[in-house]
N, C-alpha and C positions, 0 to 999 in steps of 0.2 A: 322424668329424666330425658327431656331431649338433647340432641346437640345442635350444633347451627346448621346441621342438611337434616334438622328437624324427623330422625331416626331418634326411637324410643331404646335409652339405651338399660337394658332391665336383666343384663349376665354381665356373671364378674370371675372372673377365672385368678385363681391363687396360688401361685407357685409358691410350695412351703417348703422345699430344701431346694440346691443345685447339685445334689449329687444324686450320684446311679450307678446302679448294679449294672450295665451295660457301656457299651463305649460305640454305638452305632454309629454308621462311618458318617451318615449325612447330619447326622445331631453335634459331631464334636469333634475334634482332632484324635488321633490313635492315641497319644498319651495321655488323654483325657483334658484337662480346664482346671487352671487351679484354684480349689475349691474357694468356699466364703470361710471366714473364720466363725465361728459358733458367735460371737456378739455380734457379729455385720449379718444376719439371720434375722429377721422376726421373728419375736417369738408368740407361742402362740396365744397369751392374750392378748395380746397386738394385733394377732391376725383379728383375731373372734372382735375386739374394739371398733376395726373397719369395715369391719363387714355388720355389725349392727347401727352404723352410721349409715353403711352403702344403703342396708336396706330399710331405715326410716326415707333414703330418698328415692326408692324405687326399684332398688335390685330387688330381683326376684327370684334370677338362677344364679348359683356357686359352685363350679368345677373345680376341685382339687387336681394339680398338676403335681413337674417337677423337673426338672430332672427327675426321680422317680419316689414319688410323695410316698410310699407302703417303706421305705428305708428309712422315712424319717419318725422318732422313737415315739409312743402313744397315741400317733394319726389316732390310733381308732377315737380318742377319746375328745382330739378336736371334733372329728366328725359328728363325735352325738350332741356337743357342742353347738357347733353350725347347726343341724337340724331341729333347733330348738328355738333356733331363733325367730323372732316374727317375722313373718313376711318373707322368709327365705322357702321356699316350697318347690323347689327343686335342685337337689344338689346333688353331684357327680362325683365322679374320679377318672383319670386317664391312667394307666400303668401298663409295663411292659410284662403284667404276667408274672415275674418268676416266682414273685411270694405270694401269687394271689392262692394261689390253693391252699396255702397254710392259714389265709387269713381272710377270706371268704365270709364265711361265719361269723366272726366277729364283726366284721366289719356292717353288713347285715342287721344284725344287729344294733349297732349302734345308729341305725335307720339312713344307712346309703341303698339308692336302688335302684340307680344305673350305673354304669361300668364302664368303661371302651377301653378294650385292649390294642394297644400297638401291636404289629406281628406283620413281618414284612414277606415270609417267606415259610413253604411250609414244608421247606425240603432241609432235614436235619442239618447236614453241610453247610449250604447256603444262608441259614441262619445264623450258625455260628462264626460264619464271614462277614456278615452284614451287621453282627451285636460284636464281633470282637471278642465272640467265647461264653454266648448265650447258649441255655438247652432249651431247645424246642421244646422237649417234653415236660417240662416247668411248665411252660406257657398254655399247651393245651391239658396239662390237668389244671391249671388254673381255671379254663375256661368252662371246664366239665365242672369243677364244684361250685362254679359261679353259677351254671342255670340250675345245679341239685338245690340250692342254698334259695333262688329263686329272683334275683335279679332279673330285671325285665326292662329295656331291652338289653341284653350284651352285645357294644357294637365291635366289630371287630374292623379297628383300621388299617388300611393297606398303602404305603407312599408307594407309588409305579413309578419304577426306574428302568429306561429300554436300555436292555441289555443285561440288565441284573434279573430280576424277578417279570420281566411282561411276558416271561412264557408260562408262570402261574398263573396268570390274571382269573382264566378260566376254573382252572380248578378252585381257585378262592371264590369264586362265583357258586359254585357246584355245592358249596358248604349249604347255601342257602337253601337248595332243594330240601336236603333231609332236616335243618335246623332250625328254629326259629332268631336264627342272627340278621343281626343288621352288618352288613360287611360293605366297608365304604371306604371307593380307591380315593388318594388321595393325590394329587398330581405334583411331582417332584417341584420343592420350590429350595430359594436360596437360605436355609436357615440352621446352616453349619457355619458360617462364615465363607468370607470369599475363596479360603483353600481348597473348602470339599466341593463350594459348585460348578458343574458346568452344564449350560445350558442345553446340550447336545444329548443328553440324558432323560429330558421332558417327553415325558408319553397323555399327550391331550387325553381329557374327559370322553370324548368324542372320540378317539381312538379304540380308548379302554373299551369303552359303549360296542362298540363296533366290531371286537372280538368276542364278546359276550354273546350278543344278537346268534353268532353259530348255535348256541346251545336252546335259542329258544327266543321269537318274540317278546321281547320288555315292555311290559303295562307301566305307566307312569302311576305311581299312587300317592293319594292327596295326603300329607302329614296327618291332617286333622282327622283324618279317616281311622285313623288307627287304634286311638281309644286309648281307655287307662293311660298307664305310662307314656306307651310309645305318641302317645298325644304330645305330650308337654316336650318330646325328644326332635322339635323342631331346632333347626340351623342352617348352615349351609349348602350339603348333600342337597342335590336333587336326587329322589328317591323312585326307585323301580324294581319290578316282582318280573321273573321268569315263573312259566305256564306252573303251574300247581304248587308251588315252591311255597315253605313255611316260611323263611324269611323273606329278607328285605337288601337289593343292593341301593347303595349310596355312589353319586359322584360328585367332588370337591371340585372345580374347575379357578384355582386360586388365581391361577395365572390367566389360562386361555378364556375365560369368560366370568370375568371374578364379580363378586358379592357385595362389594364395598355399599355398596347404595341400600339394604341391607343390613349389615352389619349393627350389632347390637352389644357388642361386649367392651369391656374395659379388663386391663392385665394387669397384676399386681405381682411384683418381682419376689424373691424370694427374698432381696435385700435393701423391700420395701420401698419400688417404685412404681408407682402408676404409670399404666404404658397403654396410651390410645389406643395404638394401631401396631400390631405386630411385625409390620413394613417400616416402620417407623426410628429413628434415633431419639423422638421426642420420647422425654420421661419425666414427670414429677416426684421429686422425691417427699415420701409423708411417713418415712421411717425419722428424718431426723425434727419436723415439728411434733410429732409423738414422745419422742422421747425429752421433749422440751418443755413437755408437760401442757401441752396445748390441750386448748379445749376441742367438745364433741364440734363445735359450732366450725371451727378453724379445720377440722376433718372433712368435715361438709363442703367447706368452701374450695378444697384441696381437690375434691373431687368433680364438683363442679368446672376447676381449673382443665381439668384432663376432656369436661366433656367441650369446653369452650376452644383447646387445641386440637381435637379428634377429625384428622382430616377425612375429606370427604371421599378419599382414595388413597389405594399405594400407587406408587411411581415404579414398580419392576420393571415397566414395558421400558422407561427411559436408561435403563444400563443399572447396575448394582455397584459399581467403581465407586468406593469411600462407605457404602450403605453399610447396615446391617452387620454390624462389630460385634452384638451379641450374639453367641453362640443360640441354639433353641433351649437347651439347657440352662443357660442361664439366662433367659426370658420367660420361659415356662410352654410347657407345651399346649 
């Protein structure tokens, strides 16, 4: 699965609803998006169809997304689903927490066995500012019965926004001392649309880095180094350890020293469109030759289509004016 800047592209990320239990300020507007209708939805043999196409052609990893994918009814039972599949041998989830404590377990079960939680802020108040009427303490007993249950890694993500949470930084950093977390800042980018961005808000990778450093010299450590799981939990993050620390910090640098050259994934909407590049307005739509009764073979070629439009970069650095119309919500996180 290469594409034309000859990147193996072998992750495929699945947004299975647009909707969520939160209303985070940089994810969506206060009164939230209005929703998809239950038939503009894949459903989930639909999903499970593309993703056994994706991966006769080379997927390897599949992250469940969402808006916030634990809202939507039976996950668990796409999940054991997906995990069944050939050739799919590492599959995730992203969620904001609030249900994961109820549903830990099963989900586990169903053979999910990494996790990343969203969580932008670990001061009760401030949380529920930044979700719009999220409980903290949902999130961190979610996070408690995700390593009882045995999940490995659980990464915990952090968007750094100056002025709202970059006087956490540190103490999200601190987590790592006593826990075996992967907690990885992620640097404020445009993907609420153009009402909640502004750019004035960006707190560099290299900043983050650099308030951290107080608490302790940062050892770089090699992905591959880390074994079992956390082997296969390659991306993005450039990854680094403070002095004796069980965990792992992570830096996203999307904007100030981005990854595109790299980049190995492809998006799949919740209302079934293939999406290159997450920067991007390009989309394929394979919800409606699906439902056309098209063959595996015309899947195949659909997806091929996405790796032959996959640009070899986003364009942020040249202005976002007309960009990025889709909310993160409804592109998938």
């Amino acid at each position: 699965m290469l594409d034309r800047a000859n990147r193996n592209i072998e992750y495929l990320r699945v947004s299975i609803t647009d909707r969520c239990n939160l209303r985070c300020v940089y994810c969506m507007p206060e009164g939230g998006v209005p929703g998809l209708s239950h038939e503009a939805i894949l459903r989930y043999e639909e999903i499970l169809r593309i993703v056994r196409v994706a991966a006769k052609k080379g997927i390897r990893k599949v992250r469940l997304t969402g808006g916030e994918p634990l809202v939507r009814k039976d996950v668990v039972s796409l999940i054991k689903e997906i995990a069944a599949i050939p050739g799919i041998d590492d599959l995730s989830l992203t969620t904001n927490g609030i249900l994961l404590g109820k549903m830990a377990e099963g989900l586990y079960d169903a053979g999910l066995r990494r996790i990343n939680i969203s969580l932008d802020s670990l001061n009760p108040v401030r949380f529920g500012e930044l979700t719009r009427g999220g409980d903290l303490r949902a999130v961190l007993d979610g996070i408690r019965r995700a390593e009882e249950t045995g999940f490995d890694p659980i990464k915990i993500n952090v968007v750094a926004i100056k002025g709202i949470n970059d006087n956490e930084i540190r103490e999200f950093a601190r987590l790592t001392l006593t826990r075996p977390y992967h907690v990885r800042f992620i640097e404020f980018m445009p993907t609420g649309g153009i009402a909640t961005w502004d750019g004035g808000r960006i707190i560099t990778a290299d900043e983050i880095m650099d308030k951290i450093s107080a608490l302790g010299r940062l050892s770089a450590v090699n992905q591959d180094s880390q074994g079992g799981q956390k082997a296969k939990a390659g991306g993005p993050a450039k990854l680094y350890k403070l002095p004796d620390a069980m965990g792992i910090l992570g830096f996203i640098s999307a904007l100030s020293n981005h990854f595109c050259g790299s980049c190995n994934r492809l998006r799949l909407t919740a209302d079934g469109k293939l999406r290159p590049c997450l920067f991007s307005e390009t989309e394929i739509d394979i919800k409606a030759p699906l439902r056309s009764g098209c063959g595996d073979a015309e899947l195949s070629r659909l997806i091929s289509l996405a790796l032959a439009v996959k640009p070899e970069g986003h364009s942020i650095a040249g202005g976002i004016k007309d960009k990025y119309r889709r909310s993160m919500s409804k592109i998938g996180g």
